[in-house]
PDB file of N, H, CA, C and O in Angstrom:
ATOM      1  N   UNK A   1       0.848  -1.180   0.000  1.00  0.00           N
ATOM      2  CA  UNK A   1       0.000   0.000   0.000  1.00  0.00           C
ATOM      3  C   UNK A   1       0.892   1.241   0.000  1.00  0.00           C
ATOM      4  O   UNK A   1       1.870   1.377   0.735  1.00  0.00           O
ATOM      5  N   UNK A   2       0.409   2.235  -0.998  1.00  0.00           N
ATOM      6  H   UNK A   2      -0.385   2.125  -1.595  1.00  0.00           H
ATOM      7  CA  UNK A   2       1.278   3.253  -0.990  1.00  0.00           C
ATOM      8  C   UNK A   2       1.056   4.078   0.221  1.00  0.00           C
ATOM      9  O   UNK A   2      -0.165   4.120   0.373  1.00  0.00           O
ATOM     10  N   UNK A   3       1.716   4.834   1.269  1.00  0.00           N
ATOM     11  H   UNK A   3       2.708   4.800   1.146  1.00  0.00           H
ATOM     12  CA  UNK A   3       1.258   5.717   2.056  1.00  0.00           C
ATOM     13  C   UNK A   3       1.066   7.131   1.762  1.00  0.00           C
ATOM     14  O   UNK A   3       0.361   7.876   2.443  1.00  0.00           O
ATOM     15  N   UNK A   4       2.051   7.652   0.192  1.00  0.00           N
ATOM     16  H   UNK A   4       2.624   7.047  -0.361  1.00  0.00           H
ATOM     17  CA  UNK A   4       1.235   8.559  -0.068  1.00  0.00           C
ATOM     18  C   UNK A   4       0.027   8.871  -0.815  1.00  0.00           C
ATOM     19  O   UNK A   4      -0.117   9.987  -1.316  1.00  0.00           O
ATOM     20  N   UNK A   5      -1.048   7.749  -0.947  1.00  0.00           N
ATOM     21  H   UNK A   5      -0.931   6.843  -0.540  1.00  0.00           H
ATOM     22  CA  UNK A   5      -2.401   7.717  -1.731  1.00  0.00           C
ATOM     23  C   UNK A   5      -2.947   8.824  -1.165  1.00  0.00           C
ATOM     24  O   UNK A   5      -3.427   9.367  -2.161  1.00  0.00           O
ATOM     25  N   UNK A   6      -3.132   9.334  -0.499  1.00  0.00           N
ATOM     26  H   UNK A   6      -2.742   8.894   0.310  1.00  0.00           H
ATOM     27  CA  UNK A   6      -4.592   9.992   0.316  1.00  0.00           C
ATOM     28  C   UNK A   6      -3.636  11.404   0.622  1.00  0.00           C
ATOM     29  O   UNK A   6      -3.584  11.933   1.732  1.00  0.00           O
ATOM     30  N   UNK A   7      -3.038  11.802  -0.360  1.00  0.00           N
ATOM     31  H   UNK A   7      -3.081  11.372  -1.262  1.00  0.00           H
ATOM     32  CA  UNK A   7      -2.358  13.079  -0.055  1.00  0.00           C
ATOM     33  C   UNK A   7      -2.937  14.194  -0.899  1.00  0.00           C
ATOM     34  O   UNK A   7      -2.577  15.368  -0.987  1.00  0.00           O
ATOM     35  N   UNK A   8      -3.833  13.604  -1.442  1.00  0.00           N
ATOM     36  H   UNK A   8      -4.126  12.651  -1.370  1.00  0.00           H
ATOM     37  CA  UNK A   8      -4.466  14.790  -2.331  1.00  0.00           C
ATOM     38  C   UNK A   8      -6.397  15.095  -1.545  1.00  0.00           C
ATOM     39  O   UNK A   8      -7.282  15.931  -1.726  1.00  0.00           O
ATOM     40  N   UNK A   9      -6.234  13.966  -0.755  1.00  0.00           N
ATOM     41  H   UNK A   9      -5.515  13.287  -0.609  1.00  0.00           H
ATOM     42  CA  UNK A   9      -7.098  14.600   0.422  1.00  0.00           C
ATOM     43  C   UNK A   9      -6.497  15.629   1.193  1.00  0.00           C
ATOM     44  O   UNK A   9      -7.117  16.680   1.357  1.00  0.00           O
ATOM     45  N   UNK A  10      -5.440  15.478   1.657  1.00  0.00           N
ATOM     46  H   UNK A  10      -4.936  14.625   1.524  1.00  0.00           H
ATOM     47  CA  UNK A  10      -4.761  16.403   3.029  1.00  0.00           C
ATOM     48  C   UNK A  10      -4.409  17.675   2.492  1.00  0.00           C
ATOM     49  O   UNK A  10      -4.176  18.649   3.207  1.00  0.00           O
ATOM     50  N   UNK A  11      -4.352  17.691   0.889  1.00  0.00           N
ATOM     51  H   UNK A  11      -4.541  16.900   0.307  1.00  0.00           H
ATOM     52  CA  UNK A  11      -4.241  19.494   0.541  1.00  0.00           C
ATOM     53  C   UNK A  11      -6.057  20.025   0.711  1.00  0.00           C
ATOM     54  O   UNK A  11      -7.118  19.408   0.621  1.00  0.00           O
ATOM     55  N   UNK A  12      -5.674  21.564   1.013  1.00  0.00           N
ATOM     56  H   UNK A  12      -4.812  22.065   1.086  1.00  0.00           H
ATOM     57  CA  UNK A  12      -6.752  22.223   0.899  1.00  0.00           C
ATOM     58  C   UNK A  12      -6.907  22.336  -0.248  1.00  0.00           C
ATOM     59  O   UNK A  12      -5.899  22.082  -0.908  1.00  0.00           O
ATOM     60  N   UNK A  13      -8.352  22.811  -1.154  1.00  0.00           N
ATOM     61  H   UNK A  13      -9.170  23.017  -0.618  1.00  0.00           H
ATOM     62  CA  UNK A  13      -8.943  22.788  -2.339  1.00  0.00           C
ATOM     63  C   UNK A  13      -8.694  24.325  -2.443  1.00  0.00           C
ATOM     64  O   UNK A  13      -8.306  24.925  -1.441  1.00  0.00           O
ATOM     65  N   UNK A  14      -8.915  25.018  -3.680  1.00  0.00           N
ATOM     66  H   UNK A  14      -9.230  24.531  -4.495  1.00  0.00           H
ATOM     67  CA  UNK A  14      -8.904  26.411  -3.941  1.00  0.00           C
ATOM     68  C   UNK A  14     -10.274  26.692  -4.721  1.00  0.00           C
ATOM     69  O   UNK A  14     -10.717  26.128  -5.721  1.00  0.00           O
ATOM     70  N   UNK A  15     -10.744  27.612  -4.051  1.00  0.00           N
ATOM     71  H   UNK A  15     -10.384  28.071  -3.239  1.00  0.00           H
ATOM     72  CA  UNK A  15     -11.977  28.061  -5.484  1.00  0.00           C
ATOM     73  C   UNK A  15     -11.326  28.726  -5.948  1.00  0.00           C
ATOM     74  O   UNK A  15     -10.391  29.393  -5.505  1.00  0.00           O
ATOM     75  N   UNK A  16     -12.007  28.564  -7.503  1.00  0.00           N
ATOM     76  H   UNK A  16     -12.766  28.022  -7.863  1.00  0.00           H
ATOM     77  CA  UNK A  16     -11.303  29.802  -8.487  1.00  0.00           C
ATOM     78  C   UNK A  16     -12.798  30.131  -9.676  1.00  0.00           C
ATOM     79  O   UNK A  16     -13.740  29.359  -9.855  1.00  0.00           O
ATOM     80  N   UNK A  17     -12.650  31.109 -10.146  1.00  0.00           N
ATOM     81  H   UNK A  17     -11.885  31.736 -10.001  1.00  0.00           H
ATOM     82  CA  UNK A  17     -13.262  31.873 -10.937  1.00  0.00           C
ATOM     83  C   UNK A  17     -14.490  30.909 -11.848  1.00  0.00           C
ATOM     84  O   UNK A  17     -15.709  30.871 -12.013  1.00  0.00           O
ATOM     85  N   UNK A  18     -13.041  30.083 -12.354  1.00  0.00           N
ATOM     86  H   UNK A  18     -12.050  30.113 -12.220  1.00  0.00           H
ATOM     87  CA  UNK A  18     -13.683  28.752 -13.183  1.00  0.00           C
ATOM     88  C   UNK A  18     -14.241  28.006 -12.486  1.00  0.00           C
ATOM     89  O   UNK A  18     -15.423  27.726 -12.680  1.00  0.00           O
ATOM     90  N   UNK A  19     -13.309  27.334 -11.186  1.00  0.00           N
ATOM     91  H   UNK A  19     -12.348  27.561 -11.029  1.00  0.00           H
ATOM     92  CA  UNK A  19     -14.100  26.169 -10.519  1.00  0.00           C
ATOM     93  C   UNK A  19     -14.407  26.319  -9.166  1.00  0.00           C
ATOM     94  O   UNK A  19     -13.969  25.479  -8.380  1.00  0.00           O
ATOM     95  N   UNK A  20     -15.312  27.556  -8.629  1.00  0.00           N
ATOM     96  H   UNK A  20     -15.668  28.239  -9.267  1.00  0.00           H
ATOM     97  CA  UNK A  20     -16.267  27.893  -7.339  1.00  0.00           C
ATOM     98  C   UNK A  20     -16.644  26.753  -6.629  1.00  0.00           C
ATOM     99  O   UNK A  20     -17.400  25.837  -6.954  1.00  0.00           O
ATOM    100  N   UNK A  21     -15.694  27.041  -5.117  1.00  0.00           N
ATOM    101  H   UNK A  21     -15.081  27.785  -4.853  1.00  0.00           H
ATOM    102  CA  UNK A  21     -16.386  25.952  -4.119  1.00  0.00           C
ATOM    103  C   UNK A  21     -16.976  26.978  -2.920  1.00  0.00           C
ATOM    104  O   UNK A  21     -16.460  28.053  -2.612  1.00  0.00           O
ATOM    105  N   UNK A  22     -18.333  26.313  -2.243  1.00  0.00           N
ATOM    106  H   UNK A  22     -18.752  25.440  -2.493  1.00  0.00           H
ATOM    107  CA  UNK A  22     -18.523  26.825  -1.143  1.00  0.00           C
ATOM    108  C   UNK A  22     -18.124  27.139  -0.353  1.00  0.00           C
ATOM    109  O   UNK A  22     -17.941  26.336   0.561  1.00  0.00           O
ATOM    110  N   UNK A  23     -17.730  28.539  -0.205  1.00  0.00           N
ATOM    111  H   UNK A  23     -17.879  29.191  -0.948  1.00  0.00           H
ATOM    112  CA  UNK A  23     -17.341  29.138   1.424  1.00  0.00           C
ATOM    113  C   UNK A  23     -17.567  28.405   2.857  1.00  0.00           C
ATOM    114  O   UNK A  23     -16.718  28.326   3.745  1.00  0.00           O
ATOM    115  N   UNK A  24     -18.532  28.026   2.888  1.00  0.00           N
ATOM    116  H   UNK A  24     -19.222  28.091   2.167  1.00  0.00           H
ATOM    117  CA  UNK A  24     -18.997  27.449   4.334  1.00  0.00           C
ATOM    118  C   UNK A  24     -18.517  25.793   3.969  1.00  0.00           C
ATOM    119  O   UNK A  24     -17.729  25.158   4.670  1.00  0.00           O
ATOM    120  N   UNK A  25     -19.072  25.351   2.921  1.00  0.00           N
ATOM    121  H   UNK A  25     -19.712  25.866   2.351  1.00  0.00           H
ATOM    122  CA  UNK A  25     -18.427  23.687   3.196  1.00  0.00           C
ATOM    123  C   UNK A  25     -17.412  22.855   2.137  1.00  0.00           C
ATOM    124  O   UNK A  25     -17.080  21.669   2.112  1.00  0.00           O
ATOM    125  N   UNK A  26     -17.069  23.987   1.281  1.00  0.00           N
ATOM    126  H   UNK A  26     -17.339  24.949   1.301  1.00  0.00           H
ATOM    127  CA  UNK A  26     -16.069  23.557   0.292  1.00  0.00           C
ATOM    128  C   UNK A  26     -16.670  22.641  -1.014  1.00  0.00           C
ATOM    129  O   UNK A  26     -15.842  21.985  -1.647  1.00  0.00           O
ATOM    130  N   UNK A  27     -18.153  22.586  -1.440  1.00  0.00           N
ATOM    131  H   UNK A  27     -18.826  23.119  -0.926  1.00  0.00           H
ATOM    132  CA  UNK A  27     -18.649  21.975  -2.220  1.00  0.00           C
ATOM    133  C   UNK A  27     -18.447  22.373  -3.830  1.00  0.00           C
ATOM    134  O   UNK A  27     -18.763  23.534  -4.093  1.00  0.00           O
ATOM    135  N   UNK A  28     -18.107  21.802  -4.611  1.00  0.00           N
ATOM    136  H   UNK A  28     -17.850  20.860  -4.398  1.00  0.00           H
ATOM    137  CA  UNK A  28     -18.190  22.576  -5.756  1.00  0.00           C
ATOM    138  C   UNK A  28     -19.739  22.862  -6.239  1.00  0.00           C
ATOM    139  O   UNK A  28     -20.746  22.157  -6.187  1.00  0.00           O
ATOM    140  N   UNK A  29     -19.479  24.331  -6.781  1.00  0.00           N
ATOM    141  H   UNK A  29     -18.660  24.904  -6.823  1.00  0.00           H
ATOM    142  CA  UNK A  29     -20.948  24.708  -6.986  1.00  0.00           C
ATOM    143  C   UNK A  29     -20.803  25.401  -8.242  1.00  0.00           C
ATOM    144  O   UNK A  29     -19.884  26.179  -8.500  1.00  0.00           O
ATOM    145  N   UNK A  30     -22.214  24.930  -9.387  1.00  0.00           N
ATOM    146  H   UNK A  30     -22.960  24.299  -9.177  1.00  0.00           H
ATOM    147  CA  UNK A  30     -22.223  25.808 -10.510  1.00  0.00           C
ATOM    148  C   UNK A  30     -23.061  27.468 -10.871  1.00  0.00           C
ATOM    149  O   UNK A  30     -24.232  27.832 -10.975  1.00  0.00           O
ATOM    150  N   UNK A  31     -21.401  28.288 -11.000  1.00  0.00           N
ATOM    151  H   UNK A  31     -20.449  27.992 -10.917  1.00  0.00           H
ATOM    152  CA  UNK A  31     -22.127  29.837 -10.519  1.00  0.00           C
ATOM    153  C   UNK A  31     -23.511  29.860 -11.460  1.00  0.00           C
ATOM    154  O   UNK A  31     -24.175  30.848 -11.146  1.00  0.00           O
ATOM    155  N   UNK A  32     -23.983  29.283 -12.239  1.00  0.00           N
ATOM    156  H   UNK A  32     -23.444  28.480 -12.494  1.00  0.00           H
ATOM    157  CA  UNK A  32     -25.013  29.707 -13.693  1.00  0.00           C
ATOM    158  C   UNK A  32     -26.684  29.537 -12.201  1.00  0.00           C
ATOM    159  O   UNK A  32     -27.763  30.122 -12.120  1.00  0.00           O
ATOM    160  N   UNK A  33     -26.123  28.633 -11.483  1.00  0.00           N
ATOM    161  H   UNK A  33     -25.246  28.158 -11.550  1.00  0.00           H
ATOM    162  CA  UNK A  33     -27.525  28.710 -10.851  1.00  0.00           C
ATOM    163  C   UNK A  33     -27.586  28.089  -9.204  1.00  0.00           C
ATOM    164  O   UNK A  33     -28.324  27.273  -8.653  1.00  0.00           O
ATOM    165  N   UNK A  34     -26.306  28.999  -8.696  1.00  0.00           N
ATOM    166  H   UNK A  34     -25.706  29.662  -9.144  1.00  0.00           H
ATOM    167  CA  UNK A  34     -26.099  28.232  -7.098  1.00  0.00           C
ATOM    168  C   UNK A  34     -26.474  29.805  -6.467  1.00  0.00           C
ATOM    169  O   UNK A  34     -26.608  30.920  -6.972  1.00  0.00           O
ATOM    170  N   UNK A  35     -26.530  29.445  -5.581  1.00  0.00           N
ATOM    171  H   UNK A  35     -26.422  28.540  -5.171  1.00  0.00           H
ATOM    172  CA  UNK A  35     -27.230  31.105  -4.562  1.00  0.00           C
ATOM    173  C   UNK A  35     -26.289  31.771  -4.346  1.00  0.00           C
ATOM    174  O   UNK A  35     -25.317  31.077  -4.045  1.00  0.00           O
ATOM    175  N   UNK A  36     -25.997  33.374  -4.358  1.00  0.00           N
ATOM    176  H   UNK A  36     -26.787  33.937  -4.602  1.00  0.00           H
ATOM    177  CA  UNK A  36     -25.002  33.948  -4.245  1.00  0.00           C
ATOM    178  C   UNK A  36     -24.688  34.931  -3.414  1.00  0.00           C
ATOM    179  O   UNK A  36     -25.605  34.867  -2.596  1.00  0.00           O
ATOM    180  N   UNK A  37     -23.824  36.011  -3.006  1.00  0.00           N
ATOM    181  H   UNK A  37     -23.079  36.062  -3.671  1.00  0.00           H
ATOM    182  CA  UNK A  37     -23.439  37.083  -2.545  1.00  0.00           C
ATOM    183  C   UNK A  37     -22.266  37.862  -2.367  1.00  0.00           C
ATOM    184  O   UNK A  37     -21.182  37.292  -2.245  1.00  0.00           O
ATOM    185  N   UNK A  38     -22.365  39.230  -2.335  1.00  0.00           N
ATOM    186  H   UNK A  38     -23.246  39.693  -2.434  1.00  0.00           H
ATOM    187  CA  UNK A  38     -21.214  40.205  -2.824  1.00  0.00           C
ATOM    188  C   UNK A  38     -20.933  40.248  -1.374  1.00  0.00           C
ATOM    189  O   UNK A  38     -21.745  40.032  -0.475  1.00  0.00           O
ATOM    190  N   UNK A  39     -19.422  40.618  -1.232  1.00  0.00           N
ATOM    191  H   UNK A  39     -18.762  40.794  -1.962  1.00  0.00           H
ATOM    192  CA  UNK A  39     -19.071  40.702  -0.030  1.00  0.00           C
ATOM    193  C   UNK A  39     -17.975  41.036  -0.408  1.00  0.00           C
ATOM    194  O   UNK A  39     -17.268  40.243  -1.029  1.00  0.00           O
ATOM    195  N   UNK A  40     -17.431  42.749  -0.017  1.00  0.00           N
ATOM    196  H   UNK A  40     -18.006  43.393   0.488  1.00  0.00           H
ATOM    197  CA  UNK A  40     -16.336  43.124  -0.142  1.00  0.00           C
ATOM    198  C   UNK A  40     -15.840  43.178  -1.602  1.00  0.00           C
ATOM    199  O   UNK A  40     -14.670  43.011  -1.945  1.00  0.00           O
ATOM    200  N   UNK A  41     -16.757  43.402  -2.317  1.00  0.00           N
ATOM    201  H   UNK A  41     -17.708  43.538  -2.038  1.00  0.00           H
ATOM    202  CA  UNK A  41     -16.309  43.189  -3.959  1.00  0.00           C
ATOM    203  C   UNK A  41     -16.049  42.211  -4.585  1.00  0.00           C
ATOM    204  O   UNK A  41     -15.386  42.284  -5.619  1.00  0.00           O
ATOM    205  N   UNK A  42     -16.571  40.922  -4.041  1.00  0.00           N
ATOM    206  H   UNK A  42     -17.110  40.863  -3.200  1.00  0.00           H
ATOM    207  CA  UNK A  42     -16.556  39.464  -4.745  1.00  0.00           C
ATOM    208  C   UNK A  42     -17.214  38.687  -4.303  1.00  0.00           C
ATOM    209  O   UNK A  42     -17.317  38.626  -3.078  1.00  0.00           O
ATOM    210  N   UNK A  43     -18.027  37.649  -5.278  1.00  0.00           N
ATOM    211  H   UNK A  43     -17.944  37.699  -6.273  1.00  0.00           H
ATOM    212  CA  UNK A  43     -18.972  36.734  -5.541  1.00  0.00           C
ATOM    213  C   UNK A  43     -18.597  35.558  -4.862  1.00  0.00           C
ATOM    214  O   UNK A  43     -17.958  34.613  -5.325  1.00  0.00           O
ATOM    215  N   UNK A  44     -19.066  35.700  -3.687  1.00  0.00           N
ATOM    216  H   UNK A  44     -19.585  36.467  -3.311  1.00  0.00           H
ATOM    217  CA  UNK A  44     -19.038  34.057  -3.475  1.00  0.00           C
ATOM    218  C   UNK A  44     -20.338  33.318  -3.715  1.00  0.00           C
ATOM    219  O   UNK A  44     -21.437  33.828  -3.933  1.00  0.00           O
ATOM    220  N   UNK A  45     -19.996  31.872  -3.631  1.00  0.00           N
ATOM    221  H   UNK A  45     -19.103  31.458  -3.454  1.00  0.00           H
ATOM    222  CA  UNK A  45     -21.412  31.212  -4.271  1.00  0.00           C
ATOM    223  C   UNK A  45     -21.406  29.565  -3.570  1.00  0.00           C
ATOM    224  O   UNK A  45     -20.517  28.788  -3.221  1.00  0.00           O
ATOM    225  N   UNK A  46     -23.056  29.531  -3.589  1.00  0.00           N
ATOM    226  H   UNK A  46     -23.778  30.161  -3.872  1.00  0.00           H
ATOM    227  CA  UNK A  46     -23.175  28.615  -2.408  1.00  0.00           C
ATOM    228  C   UNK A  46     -23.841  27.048  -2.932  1.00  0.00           C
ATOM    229  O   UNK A  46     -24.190  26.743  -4.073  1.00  0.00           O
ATOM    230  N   UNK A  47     -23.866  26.445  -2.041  1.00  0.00           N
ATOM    231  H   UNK A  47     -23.583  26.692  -1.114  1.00  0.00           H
ATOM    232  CA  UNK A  47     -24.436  25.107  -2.346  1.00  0.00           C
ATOM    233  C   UNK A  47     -25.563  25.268  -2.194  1.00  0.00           C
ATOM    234  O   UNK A  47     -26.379  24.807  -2.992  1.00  0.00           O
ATOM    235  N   UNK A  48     -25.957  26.057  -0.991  1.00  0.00           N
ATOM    236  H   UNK A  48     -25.294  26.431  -0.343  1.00  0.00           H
ATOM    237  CA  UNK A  48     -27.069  25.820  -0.854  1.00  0.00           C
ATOM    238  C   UNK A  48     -28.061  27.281  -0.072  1.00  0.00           C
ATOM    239  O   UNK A  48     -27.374  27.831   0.788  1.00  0.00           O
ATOM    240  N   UNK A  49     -28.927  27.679  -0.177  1.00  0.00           N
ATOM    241  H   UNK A  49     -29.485  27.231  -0.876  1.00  0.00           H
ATOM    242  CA  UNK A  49     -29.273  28.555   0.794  1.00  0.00           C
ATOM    243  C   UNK A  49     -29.127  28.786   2.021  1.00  0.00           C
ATOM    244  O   UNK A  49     -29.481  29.875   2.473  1.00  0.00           O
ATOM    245  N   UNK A  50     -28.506  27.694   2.925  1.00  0.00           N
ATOM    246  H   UNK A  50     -28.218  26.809   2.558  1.00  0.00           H
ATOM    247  CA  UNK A  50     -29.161  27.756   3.760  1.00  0.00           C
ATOM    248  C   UNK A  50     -27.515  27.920   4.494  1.00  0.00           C
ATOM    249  O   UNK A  50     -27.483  28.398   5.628  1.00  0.00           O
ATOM    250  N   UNK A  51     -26.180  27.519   3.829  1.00  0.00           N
ATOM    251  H   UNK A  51     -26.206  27.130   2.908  1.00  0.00           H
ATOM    252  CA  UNK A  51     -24.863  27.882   3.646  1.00  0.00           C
ATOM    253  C   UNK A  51     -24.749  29.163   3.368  1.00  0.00           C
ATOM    254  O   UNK A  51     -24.057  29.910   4.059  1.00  0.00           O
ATOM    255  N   UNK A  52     -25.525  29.621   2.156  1.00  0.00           N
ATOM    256  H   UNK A  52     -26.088  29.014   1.595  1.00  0.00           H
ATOM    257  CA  UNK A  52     -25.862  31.422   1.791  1.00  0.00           C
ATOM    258  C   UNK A  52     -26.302  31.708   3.621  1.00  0.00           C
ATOM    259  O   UNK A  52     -25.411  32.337   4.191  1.00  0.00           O
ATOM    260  N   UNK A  53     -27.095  31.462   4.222  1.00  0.00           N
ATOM    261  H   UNK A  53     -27.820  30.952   3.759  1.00  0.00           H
ATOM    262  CA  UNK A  53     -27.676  32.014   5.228  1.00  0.00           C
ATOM    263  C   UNK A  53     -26.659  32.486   6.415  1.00  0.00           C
ATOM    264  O   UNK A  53     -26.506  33.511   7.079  1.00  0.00           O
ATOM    265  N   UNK A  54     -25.955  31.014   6.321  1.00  0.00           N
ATOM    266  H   UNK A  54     -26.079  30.181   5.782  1.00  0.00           H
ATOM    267  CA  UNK A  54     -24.506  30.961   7.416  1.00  0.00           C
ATOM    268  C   UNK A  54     -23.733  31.865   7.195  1.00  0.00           C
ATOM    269  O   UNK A  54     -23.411  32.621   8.112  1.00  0.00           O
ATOM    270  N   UNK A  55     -23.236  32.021   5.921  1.00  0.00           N
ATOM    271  H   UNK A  55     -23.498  31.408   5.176  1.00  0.00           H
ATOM    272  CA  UNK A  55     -22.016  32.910   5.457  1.00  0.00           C
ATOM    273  C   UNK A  55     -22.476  34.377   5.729  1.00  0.00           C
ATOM    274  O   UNK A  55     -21.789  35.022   6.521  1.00  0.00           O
ATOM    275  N   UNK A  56     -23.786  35.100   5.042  1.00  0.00           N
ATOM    276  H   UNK A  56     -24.345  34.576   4.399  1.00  0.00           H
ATOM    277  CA  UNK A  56     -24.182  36.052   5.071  1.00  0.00           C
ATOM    278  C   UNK A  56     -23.898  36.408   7.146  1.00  0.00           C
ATOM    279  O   UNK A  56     -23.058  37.230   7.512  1.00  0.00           O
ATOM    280  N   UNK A  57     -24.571  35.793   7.931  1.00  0.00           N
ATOM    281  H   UNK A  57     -25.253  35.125   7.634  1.00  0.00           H
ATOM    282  CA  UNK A  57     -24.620  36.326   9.206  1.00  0.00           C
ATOM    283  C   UNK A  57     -23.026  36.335   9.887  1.00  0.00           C
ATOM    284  O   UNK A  57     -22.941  36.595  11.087  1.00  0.00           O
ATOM    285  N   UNK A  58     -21.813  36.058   9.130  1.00  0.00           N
ATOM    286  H   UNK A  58     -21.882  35.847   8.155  1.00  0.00           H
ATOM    287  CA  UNK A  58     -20.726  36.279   9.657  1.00  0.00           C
ATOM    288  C   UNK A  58     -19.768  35.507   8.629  1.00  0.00           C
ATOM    289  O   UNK A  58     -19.245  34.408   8.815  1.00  0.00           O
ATOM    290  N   UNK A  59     -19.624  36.581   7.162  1.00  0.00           N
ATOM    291  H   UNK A  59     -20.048  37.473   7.011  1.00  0.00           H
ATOM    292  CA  UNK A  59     -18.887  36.387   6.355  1.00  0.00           C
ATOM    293  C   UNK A  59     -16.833  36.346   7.241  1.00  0.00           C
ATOM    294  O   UNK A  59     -15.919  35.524   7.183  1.00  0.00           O
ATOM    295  N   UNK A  60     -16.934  37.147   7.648  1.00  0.00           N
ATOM    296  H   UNK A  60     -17.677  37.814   7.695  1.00  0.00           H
ATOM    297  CA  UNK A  60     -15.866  37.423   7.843  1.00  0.00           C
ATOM    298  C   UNK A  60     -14.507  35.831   8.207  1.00  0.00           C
ATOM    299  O   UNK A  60     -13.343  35.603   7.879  1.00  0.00           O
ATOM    300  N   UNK A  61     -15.677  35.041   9.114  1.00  0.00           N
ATOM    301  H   UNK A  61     -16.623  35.227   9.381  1.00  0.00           H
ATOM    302  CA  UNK A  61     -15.732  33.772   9.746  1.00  0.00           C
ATOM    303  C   UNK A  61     -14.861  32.703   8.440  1.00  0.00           C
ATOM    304  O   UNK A  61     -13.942  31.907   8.637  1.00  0.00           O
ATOM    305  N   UNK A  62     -15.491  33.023   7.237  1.00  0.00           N
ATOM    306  H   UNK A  62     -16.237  33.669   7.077  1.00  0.00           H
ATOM    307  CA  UNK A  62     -15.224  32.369   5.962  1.00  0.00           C
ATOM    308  C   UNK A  62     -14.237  32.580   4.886  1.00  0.00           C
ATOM    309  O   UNK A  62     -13.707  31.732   4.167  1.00  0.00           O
ATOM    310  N   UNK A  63     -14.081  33.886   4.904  1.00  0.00           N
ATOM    311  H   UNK A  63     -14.511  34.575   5.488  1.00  0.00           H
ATOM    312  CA  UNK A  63     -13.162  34.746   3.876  1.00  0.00           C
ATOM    313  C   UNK A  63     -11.955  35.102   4.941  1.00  0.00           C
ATOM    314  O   UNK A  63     -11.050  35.431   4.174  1.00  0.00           O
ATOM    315  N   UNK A  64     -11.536  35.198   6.018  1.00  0.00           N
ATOM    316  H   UNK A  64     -12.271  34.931   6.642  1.00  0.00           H
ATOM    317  CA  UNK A  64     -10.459  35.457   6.620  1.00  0.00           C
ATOM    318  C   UNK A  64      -9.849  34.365   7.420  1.00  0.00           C
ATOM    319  O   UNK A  64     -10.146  34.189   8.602  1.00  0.00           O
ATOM    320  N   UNK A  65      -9.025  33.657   6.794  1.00  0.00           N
ATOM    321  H   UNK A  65      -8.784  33.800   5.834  1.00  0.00           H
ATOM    322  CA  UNK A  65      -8.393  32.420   7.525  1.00  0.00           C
ATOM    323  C   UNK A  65      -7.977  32.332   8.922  1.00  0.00           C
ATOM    324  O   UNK A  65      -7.947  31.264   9.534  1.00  0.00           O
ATOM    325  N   UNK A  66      -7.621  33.587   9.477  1.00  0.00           N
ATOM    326  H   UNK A  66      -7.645  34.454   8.979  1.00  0.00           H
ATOM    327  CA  UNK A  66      -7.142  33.697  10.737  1.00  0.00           C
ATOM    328  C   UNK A  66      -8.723  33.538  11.735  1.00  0.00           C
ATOM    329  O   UNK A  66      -8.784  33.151  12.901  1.00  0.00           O
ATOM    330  N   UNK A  67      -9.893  33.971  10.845  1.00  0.00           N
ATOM    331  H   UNK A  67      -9.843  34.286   9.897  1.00  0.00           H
ATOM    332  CA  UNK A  67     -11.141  34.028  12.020  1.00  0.00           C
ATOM    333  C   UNK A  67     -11.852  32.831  12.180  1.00  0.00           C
ATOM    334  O   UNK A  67     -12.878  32.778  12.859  1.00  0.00           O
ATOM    335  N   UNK A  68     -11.280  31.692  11.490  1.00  0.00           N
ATOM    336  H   UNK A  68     -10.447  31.736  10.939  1.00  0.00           H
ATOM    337  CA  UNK A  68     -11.813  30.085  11.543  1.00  0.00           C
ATOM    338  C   UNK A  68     -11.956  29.195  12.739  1.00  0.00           C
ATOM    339  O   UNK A  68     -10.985  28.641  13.253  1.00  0.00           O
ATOM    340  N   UNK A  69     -12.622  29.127  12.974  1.00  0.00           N
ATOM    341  H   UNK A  69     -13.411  29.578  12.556  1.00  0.00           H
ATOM    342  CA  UNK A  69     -12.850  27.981  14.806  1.00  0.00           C
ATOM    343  C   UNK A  69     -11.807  26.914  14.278  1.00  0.00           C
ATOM    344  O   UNK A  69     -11.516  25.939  14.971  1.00  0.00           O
TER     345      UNK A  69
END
């Protein structure tokens, strides 16, 4: 068994322009029809509303790495 198989689990994912993942749970989501919001001059975009709901009441929580539980 290789031990490095599962190393492309242990990196973090990146959203990007092209390929948008959820702020709150890292899902990939398609911008043409996932729920959205401006914050600070950029589009983030959600899986789901109810992730839109989370993010909206304390974006900061999501977009600033240092404010993460």
């Amino acid at each position: 068994m290789n031990p490095e198989s599962n190393q492309v689990y242990a990196e973090a994912r990146t959203s990007t322009d092209e390929h948008p993942l959820c702020p709150v749970c890292q899902m990939d989501v398609d911008p043409a029809t996932a729920p959205k919001s401006l914050y600070k001059d950029k589009t983030y975009y959600f899986c789901s509303d109810d992730d839109k709901k989370t993010f909206d009441a304390a974006p900061d929580k999501f977009v600033d790495p240092e404010k993460k539980l």
